[in-house]
VOGU-3710 file (C-alpha; in Angstrom, 3 decimals, decimal comma):
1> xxxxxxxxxx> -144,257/-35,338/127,928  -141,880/-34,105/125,620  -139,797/-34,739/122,697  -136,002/-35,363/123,481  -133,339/-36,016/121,289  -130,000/-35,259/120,547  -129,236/-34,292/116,240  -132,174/-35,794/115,498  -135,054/-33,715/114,838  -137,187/-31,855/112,399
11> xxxxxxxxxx> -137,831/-28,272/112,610  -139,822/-26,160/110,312  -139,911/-21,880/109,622  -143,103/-21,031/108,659  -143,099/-17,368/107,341  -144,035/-14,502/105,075  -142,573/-14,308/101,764  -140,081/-11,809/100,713  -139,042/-10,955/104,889  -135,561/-12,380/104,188
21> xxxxxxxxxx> -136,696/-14,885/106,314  -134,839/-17,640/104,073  -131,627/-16,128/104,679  -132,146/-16,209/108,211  -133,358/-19,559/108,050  -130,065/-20,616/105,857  -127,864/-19,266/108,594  -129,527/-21,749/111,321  -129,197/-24,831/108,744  -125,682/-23,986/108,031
31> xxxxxxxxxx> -124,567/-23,106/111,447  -125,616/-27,074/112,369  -123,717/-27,708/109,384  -120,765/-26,080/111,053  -121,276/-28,094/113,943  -120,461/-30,926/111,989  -124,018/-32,478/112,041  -125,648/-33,347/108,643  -128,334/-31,813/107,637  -131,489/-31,531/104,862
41> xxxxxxxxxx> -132,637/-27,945/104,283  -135,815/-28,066/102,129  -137,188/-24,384/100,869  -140,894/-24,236/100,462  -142,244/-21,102/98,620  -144,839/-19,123/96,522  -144,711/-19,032/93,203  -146,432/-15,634/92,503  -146,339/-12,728/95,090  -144,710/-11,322/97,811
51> xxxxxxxxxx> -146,835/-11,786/101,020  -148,009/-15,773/100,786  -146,773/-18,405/102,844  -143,908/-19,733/102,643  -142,299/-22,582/105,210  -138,173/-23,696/105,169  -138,027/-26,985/106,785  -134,365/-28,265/108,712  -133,857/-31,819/109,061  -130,962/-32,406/111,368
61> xxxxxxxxxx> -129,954/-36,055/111,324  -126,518/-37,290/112,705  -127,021/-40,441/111,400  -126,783/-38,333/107,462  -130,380/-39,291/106,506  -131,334/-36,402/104,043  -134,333/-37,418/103,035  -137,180/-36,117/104,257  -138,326/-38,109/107,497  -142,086/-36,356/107,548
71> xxxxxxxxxx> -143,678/-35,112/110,711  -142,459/-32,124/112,701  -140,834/-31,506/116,542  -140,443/-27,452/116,263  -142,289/-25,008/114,435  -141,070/-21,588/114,250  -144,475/-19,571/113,799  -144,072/-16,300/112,157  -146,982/-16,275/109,717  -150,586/-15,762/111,117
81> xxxxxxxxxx> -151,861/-17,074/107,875  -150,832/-20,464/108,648  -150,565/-20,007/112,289  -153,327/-23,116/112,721  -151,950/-25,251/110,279  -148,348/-24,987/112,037  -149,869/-25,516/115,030  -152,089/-28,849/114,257  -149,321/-30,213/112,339  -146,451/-30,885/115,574
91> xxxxxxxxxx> -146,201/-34,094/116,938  -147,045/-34,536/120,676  -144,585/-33,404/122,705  -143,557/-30,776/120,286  -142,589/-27,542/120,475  -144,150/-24,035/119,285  -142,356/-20,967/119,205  -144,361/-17,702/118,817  -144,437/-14,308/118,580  -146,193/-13,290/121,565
101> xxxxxxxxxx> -146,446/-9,657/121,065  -149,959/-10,863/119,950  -151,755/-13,614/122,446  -152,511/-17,076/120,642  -155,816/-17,346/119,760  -158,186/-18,913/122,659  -158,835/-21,946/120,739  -155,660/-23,270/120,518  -155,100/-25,288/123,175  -152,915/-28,639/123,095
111> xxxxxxxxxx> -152,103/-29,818/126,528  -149,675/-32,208/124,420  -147,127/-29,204/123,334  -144,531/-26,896/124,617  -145,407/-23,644/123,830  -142,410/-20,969/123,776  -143,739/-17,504/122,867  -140,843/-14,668/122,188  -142,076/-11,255/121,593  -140,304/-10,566/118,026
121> xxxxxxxxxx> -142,471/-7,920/116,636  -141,924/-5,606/120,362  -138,445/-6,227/120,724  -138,093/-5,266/116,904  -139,836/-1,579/118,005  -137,830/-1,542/120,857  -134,680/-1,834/119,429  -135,103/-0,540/115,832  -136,255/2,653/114,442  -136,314/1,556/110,614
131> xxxxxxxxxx> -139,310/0,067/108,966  -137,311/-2,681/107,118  -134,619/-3,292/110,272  -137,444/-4,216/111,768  -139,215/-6,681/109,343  -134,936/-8,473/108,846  -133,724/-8,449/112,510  -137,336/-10,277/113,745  -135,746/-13,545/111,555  -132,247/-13,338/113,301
141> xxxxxxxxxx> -133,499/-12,473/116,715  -135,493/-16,086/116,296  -132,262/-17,614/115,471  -130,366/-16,264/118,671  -133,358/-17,630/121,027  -133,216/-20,983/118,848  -129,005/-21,111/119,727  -129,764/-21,209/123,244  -132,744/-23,327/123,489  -130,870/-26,224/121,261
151> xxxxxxxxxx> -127,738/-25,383/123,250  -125,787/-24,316/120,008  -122,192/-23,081/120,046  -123,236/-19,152/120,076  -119,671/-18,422/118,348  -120,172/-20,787/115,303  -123,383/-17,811/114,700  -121,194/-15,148/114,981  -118,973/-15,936/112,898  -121,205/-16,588/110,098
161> xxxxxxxxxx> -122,304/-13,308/110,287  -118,793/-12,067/110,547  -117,980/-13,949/107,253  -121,316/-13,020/105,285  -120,723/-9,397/105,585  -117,311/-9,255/105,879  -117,306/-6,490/102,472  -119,840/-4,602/104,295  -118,179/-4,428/108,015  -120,673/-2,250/108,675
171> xxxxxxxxxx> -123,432/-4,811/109,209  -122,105/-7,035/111,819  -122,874/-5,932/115,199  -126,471/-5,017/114,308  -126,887/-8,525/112,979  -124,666/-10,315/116,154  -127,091/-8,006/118,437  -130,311/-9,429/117,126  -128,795/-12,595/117,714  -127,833/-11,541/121,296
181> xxxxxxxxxx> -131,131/-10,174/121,887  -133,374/-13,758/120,865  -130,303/-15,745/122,461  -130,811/-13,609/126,245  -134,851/-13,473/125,727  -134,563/-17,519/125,875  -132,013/-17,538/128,395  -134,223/-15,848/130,643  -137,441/-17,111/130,135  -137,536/-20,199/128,741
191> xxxxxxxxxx> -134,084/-22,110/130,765  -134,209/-25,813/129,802  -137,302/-25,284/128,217  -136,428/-27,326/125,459  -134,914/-31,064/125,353  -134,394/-30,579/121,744  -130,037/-30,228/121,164  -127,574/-29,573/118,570  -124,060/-31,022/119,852  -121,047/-31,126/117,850
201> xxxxxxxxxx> -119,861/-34,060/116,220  -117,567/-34,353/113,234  -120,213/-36,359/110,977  -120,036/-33,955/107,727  -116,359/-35,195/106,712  -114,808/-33,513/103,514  -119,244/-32,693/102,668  -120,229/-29,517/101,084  -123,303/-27,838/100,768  -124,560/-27,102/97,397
211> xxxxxxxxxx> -127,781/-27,414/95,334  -128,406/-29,371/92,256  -128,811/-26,572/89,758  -125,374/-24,990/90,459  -123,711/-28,703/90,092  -125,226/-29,280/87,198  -123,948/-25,636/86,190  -120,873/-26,655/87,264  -121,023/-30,084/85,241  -121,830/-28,220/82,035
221> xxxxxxxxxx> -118,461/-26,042/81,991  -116,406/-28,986/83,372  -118,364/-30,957/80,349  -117,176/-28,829/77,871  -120,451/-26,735/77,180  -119,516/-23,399/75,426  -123,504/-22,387/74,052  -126,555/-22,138/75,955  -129,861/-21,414/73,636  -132,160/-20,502/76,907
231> xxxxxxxxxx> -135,486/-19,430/78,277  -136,312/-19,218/81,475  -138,575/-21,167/83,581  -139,297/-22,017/87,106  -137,110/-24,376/88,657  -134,390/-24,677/85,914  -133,710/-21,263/85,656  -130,488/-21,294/88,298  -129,220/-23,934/86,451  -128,334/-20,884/83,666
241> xxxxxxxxxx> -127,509/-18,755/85,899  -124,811/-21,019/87,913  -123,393/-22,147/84,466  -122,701/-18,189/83,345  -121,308/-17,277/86,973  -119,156/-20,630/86,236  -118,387/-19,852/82,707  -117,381/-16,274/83,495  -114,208/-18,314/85,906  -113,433/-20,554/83,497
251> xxxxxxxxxx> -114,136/-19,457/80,092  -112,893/-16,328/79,843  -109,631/-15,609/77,060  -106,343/-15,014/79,564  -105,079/-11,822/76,655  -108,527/-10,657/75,340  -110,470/-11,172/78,371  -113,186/-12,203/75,487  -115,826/-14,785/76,857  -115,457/-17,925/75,206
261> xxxxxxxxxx> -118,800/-18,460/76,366  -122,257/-17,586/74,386  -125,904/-17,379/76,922  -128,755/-16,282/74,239  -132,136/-15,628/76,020  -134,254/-16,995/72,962  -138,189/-15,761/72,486  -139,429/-19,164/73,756  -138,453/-22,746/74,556  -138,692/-23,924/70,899
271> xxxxxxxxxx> -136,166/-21,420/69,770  -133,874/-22,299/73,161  -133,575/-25,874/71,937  -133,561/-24,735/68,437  -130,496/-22,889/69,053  -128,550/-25,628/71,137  -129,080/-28,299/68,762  -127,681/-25,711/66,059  -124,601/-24,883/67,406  -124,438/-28,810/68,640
281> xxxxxxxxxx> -124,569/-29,422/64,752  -121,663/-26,946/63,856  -119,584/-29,245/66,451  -119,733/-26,793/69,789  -121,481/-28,253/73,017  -124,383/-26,902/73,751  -127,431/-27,337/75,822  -130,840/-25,635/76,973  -132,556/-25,739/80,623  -136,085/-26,339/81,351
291> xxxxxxxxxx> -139,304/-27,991/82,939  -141,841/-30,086/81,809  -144,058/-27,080/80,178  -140,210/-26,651/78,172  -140,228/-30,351/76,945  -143,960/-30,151/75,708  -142,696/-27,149/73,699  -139,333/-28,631/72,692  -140,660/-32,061/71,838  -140,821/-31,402/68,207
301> xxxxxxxxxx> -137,220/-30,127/67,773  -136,046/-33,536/70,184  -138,131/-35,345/67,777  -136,027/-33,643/64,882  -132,197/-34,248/66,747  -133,402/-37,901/67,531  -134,184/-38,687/63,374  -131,167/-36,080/62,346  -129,465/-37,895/64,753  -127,604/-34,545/66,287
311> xxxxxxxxxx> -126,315/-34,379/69,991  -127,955/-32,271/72,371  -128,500/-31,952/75,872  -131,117/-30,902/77,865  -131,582/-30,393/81,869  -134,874/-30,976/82,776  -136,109/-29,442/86,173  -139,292/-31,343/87,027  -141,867/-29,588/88,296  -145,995/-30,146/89,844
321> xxxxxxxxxx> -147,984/-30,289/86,828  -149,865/-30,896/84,785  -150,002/-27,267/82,769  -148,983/-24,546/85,070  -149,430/-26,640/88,036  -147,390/-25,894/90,902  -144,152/-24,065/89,452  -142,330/-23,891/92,929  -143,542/-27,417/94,487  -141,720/-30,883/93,356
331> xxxxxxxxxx> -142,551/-33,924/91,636  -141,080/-36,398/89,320  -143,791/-36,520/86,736  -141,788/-36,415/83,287  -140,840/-39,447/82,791  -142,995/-40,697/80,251  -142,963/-37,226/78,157  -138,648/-37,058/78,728  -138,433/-40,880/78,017  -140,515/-40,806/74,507
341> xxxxxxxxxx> -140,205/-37,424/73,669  -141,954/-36,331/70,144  -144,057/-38,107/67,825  -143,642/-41,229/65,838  -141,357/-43,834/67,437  -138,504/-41,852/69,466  -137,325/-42,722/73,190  -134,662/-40,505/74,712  -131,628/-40,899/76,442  -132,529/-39,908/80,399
351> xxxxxxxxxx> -130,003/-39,658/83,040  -131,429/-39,658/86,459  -129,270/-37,874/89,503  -130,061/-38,656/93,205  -127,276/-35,776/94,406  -125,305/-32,597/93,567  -122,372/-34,677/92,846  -124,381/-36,602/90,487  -125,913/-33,608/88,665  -122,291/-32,456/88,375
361> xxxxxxxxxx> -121,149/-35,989/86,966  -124,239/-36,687/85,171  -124,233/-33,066/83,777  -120,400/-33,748/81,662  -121,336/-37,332/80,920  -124,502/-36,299/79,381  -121,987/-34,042/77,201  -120,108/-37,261/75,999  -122,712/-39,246/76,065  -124,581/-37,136/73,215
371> xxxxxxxxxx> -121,335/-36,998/70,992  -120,837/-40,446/71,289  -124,484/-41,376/70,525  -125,054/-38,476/68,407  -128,729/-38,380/70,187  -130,548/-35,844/72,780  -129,590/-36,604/76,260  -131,520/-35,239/79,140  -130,384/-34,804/82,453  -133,634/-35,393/84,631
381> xxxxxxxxxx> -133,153/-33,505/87,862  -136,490/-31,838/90,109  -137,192/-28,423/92,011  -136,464/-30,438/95,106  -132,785/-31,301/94,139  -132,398/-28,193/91,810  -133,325/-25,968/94,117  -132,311/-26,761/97,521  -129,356/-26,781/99,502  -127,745/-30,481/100,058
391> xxxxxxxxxx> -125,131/-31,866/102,104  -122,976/-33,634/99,262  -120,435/-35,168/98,529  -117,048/-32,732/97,109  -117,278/-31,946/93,220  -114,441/-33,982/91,889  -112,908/-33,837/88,393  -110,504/-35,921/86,938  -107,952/-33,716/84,924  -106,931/-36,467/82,536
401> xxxxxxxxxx> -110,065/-36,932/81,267  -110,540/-36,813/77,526  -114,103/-35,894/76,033  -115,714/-38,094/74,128  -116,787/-36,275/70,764  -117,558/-39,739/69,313  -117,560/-40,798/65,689  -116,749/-37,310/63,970  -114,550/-37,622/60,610  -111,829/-35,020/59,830
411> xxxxxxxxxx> -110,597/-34,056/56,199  -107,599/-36,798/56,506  -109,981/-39,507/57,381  -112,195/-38,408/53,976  -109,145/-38,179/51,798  -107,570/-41,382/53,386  -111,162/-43,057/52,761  -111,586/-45,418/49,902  -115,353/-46,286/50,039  -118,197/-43,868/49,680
421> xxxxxxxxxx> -118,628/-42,277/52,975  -122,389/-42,356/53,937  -123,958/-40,241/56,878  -126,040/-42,438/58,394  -124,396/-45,949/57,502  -123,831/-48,158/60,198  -120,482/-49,278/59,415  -119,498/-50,454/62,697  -122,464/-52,793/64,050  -123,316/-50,270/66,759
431> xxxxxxxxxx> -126,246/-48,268/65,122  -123,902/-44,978/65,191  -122,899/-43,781/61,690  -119,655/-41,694/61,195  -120,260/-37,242/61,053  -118,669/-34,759/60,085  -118,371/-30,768/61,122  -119,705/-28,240/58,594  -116,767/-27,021/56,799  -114,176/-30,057/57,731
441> xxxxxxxxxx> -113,536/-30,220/53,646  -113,966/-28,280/50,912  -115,157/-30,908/48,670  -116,061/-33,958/50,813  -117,706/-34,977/53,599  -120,918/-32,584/53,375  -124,475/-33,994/53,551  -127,748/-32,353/54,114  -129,522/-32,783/57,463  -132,827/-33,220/57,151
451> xxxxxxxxxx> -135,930/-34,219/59,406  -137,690/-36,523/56,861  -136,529/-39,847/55,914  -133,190/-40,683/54,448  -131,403/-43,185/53,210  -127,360/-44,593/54,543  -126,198/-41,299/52,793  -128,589/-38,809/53,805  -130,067/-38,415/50,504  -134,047/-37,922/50,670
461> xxxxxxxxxx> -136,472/-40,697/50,162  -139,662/-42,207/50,582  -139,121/-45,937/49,603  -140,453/-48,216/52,743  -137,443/-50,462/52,961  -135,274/-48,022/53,134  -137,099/-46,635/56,229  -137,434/-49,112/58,026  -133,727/-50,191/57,910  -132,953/-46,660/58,956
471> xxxxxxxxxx> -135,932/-47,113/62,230  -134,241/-50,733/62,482  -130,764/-49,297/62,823  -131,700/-46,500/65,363  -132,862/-49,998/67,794  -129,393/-50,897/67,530  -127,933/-47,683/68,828  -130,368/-47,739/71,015  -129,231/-51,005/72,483  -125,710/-49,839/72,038
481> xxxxxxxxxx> -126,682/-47,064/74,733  -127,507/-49,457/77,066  -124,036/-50,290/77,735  -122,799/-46,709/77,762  -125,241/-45,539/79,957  -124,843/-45,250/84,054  -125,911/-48,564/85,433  -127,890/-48,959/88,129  -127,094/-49,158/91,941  -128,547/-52,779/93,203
491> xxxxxxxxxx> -127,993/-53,563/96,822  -128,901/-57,167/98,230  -130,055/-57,079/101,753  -131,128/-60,855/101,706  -130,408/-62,454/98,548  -132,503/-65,167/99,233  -135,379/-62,243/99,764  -138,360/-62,307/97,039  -139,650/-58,344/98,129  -137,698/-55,760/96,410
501> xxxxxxxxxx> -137,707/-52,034/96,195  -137,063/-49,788/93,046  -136,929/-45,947/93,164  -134,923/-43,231/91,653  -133,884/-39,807/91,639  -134,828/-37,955/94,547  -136,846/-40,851/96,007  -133,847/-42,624/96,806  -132,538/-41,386/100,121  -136,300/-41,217/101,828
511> xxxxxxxxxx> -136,587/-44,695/100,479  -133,015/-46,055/101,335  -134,331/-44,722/105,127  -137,190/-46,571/104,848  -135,988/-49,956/104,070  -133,151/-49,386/106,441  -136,303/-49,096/108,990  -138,014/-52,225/108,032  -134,427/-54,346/107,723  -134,295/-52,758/112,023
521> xxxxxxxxxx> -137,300/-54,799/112,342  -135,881/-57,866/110,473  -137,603/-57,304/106,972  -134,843/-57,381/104,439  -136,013/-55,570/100,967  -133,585/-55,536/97,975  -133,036/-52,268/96,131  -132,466/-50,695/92,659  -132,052/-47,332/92,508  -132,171/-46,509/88,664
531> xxxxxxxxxx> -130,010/-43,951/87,594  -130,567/-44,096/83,272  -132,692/-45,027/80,465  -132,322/-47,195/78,555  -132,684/-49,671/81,053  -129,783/-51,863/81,680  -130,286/-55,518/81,344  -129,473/-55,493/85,512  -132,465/-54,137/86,134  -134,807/-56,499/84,162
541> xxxxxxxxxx> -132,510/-59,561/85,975  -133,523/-57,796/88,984  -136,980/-57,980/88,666  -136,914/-61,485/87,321  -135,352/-62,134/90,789  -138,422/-61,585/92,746  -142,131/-61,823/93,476  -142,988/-58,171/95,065  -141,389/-54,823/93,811  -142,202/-51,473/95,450
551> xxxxxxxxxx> -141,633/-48,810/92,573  -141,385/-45,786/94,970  -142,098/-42,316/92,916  -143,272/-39,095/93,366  -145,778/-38,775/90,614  -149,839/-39,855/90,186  -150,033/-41,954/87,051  -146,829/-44,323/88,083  -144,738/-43,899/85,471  -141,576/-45,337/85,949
561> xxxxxxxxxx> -143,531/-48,464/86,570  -145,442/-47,854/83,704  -141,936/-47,400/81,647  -140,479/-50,613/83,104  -143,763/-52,719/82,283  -143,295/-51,108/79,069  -139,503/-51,545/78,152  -139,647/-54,660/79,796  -143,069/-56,552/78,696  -143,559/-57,071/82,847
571> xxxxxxxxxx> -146,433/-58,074/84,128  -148,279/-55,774/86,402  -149,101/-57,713/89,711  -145,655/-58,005/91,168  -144,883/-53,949/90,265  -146,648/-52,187/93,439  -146,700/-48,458/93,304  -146,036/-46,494/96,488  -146,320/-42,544/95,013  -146,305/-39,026/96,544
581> xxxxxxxxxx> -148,033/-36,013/94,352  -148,798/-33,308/97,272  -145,263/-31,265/95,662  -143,621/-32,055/98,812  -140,746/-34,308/98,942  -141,544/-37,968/99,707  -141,477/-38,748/103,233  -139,386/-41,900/104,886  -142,187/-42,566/107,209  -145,125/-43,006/105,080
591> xxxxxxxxxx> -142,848/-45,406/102,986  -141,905/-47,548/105,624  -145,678/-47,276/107,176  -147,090/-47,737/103,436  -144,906/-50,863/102,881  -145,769/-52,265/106,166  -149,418/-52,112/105,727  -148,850/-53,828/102,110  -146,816/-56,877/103,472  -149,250/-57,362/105,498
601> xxxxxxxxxx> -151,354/-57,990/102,860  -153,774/-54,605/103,536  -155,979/-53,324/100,421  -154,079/-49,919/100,423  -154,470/-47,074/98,318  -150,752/-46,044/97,182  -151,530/-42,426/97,743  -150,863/-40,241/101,028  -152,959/-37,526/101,772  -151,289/-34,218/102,099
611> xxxxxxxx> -153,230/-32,938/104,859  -153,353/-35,642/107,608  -150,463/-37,176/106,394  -151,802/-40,729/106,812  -152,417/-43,510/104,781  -155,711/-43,471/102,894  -157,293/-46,938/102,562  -158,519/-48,148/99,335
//
């Protein structure tokens, strides 16, 4: 027995880190890309030295699932560290590909897999006299002998090469001759050995491939960002880096050739956000880049924009915690500490992307957003999306669009005024007073900002009605938000169906697979896929609309659940958690197996287990 199938496998590299196996790896994801199949690429890596484990996993799915489906047909085993592990972890009727310079050890046997052993590390002597030829060419020879086992168009390879180091010409026939050599090895010994296939099909449309951070890069320059207050931490550290090789296109002065750009690596994440909400104050955009060790550190300075009421934004690149925890794995486990931010009664603007288009669109709303609510907004992305590639949707700006630098006064509207202008007086019934810039008059319009309580006009005080008029009228902005916010994306499979499904972020397209499993099999779930906080009043109509909600989330302590019982004064039996914490991305699979088990009234625990990959029962 063995696995066929036709664009529709899973296939994971597990190697060494620092080889250059990822590029390698890239160039097979991309070139079924170029085929015009969809695909997921996921990176999985160390977060300390060169040497560990490290595994790149390649969903290719021409039906544009992009989640990941869990369970593996191919392995690609480079690393004898994890050589057992890769092994153990195929599905029957799986295939294992080898370098079989070295024998497999005598206790692996599985009469249940198709073993394909290429000798990488000989061929590498054979062909190549320098140490580090040797250690790069091993990674593309694989890729040749993978080209002819899944019957992929050989030229679409070369090509890729041709184009990669088309500045250095000098590099492409050694690189299309390591890709000969794996491609003839296969061809030779191992002829229909495989009934896995890559075919072309024209699937991928107008897609790109792109990963989160970049977009969201992207989304800051398009959004008007001109300051970054920064400092650097695993996984939100690209998102810098795209923004300044962004910036350096597009804000540049045509005469001077000045940037009109300012990146300032602060000494720590308090003095990062410190910085942004600064120059946010003196009426540029600005924003800082982080992970959740960032927002513990920043919390007191969101605390201090929130009261101050000054817009700021901040990208948020969730990591495996808590502490150090896992820097490189993924999880969705700041919710609670994004959503309430600082101490004393604050909650925080939180928009939630699912895609690189939406960390690019998210990213310049986020900009308007702040202005217009004159609050910190944070953009609440993950390693998973930050970091990996994704087939997306194109980036697509409208050139009319107008920012939105909200309720800011200029020195006609304070001499046209005839009323005393106060700061923080909510003249409009929305909860968002009227601002000025520093320096917009010479005599009027000035106020000092301050973290402790103020009255309507900014003026210090301590008297208790005062503050709580002030706490009252931040509730109305707050509510105000909820109509300015993205709303969320409901989808009715059965309307007269009480069993619903809510998820967000980067649980959404494993979990949109799932349910489109179980409505195969005839059981129709409803879905909200939430893309902000504050909540929009959809969402709590939603809920009221049925018995059983599966809140689908990739952290331990549920709590986006925990959030909606809270916002929402739910009660806690219909609210069923299904969650993922192993740093891996949620899997389509165990949702649809987890749900399954659950409607069929089963006492499940709403864990999986990392290892096994199964269901543990309560």
């Amino acid at each position: 027995m063995r696995i066929e199938a036709v664009n529709d496998f899973v296939i994971r590299f597990a190697n060494v880190n620092g080889t250059g196996s990822a590029s390698a790896n890239n160039m097979f994801s991309k070139a079924v890309f170029r085929m015009g199949v969809p695909v997921s690429p996921k990176n999985i890596f160390p977060s300390n030295i060169q040497g560990l484990p490290t595994w790149f996993e390649v969903r290719v799915t021409e039906k544009g699932h992009l989640g990941s489906r869990g369970d593996v047909d191919f392995v690609v085993a480079i690393n004898g560290q994890t050589m057992r592990k890769d092994y153990d972890s195929l599905l029957p009727g799986g295939y294992f590909l080898f370098d079989s310079t070295k024998a497999l050890p005598r206790d692996f046997k599985r009469d249940d897999i198709i073993e394909i052993g290429i000798p990488l590390t000989q061929m590498c002597i054979d062909n190549y006299t320098n140490p580090r030829q040797r250690q790069l060419f091993k990674n593309i020879i694989y890729v040749g002998a993978l080209a002819y086992l899944f019957d992929m168009e050989f030229e679409v390879l070369t090509n890729m090469v041709k184009d990669q180091f088309a500045k250095k010409e000098k590099l492409i026939p050694p690189n299309i001759g390591a890709l000969e050599l794996g491609y003839n090895y296969a061809k030779e010994h191992y002829p229909n050995a495989c009934g896995l296939k890559v075919q072309r099909r024209d699937n991928v449309g107008d897609s790109i491939i792109i990963d989160g951070n970049s977009a969201a890069g992207l989304g800051a320059v398009y959004g008007g960002a001109t300051v970054v207050g920064w400092y650097p931490i695993t996984p939100s550290t690209s998102v810098v880096e795209a923004f300044e090789k962004y910036a350096k296109k597009f804000r540049i002065e045509d005469d001077t050739k000045q940037n009109k750009f300012a990146i300032i690596q602060a000494e720590d994440e308090l003095a990062a956000i410190g910085m942004a909400i600064g120059a946010n104050w003196n009426g540029a955009r600005a924003f800082t880049a982080t992970s959740g060790p960032g927002v513990s550190l920043m919390s007191e300075f969101l605390g201090l924009a929130y009261f101050a009421e000054i817009p700021v934004v901040l990208m948020d690149i969730q990591r495996s915690g808590p502490s150090t925890g896992m820097p490189t794995r993924t999880q969705q486990s700041d919710v609670i500490s994004a959503a309430y931010a600082s101490h004393g009664d604050t909650k925080q603007v939180l928009l939630i992307p699912c895609d690189p288009a939406e960390c690019f669109e998210m990213s310049a709303t986020a900009f308007d957003l702040a202005d217009r609510l004159q609050t910190p907004v944070i953009l609440l992305s993950d390693l998973d999306l930050g970091m990996n590639d994704h087939m997306s949707r194109p980036l697509i700006w409208d050139d009319e669009r107008k920012y939105d630098r909200g309720k800011v006064l200029t020195a006609e509207d304070l001499d046209n005024m005839k009323e005393r202008w106060g700061r923080y007086k909510d003249v409009d019934g929305d909860g968002i007073g009227y601002r000025t810039y520093p320096g917009t008059h010479p005599t009027k319009g000035s106020y000092f900002t301050r973290g402790s309580s103020h009255d309507d006009y900014a003026a210090y005080t301590e008297d208790s009605g005062v503050y709580e008029d002030n706490m009252q009228r931040l509730v109305k902005k707050w509510d105000t938000a909820k109509d300015l916010v993205p709303k969320p994306q409901i989808k009715y499979r059965d309307e007269n169906s009480k069993v619903a499904a809510i998820f967000y972020g980067t649980s959404a397209q494993a979990s949109y697979e799932a349910l489109d499993g179980l409505e195969a099999e005839n059981i129709k779930i409803n879905t909200c896929r939430i893309k902000s906080f504050p909540f929009h009043p959809d969402i709590k109509d939603f809920i009221e609309q049925h018995d059983t909600i599966f809140v689908i989330e990739q952290n331990r302590d549920a709590q986006m659940r925990t959030l909606l019982i809270n916002e929402f004064n739910t009660g806690t039996e219909k609210l069923q958690s299904i969650l993922n914490i192993d740093g891996m991305p949620i899997r389509a699979r165990r949702i649809k197996r987890k749900i399954e088990r659950m409607l069929n009234g089963e006492n499940v625990n709403p864990f999986t287990t990392a290892n096994s990959g199964k269901e543990v029962a309560a």
